[in-house]
N, C-alpha and C positions, 0 to 999 in steps of 0.2 A: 925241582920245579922252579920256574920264572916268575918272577914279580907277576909278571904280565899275565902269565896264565891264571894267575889263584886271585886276578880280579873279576870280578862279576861284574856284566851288563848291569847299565844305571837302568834304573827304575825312570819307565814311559813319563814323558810328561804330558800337562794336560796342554800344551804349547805346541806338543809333535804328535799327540793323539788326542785331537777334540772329542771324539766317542768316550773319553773315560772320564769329562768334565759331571759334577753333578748335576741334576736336573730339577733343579727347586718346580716344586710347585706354582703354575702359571694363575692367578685370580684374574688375570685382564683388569688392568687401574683400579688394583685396592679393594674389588666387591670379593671378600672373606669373611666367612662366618663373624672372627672379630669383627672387621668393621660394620657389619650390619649390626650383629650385637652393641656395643658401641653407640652408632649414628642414633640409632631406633631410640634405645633408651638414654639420652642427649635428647633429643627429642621430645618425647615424654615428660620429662624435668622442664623441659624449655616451657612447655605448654602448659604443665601444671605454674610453675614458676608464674608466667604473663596472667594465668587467670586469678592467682593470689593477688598480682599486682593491681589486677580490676577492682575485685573486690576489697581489697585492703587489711588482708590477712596477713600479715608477719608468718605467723604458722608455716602455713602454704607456701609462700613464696621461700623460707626454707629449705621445705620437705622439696619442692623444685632443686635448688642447690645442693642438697643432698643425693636427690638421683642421677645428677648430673655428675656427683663426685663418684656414685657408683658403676655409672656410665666406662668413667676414666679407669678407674680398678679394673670392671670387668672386661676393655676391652685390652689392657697391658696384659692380665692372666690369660684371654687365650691367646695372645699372640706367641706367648712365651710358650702355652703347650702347645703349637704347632699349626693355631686356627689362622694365623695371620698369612700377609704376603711373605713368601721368601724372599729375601736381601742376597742378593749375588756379590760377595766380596769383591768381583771388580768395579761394581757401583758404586760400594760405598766410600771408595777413594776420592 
């Protein structure tokens, strides 16, 4: 047998075959569970946060900073389980 013969067809690209490209998950500008989770509770902190500042509670205005820091936690953990946008590797170039 020939060199030639005992090579195999290259494997499709996604270059020559757009149908075998992945199809990440569309949220339309970012509204994902993450970021709703996320924004909401951002939010929540914000508002607790400003009314500690009225009243002049250290406490409060805290426990605001603190839900805001859980805000940021919880919306990096779902992204990473799969609640966020998908990132299409030729974007992120």
């Amino acid at each position: 047998m020939s060199d030639v013969t005992k090579r195999q067809s290259p494997r499709p690209s996604t270059l020559t075959e757009p149908s075998l490209r992945r199809q990440p998950r569309e949220y339309h500008h970012g509204r994902s569970p993450a970021s709703w989770v996320g924004s909401m509770t951002a939010l929540a902190g914000a508002l607790i946060g400003t009314i500690g500042f009225f009243v002049s509670s250290f406490g409060v205005i805290v426990t605001g900073f603190v839900i805001i820091g859980v805000a940021l936690v919880a919306t990096v953990i779902l992204r990473s389980l799969g609640f966020g946008q998908a990132v299409d590797a030729e974007e992120d170039r």
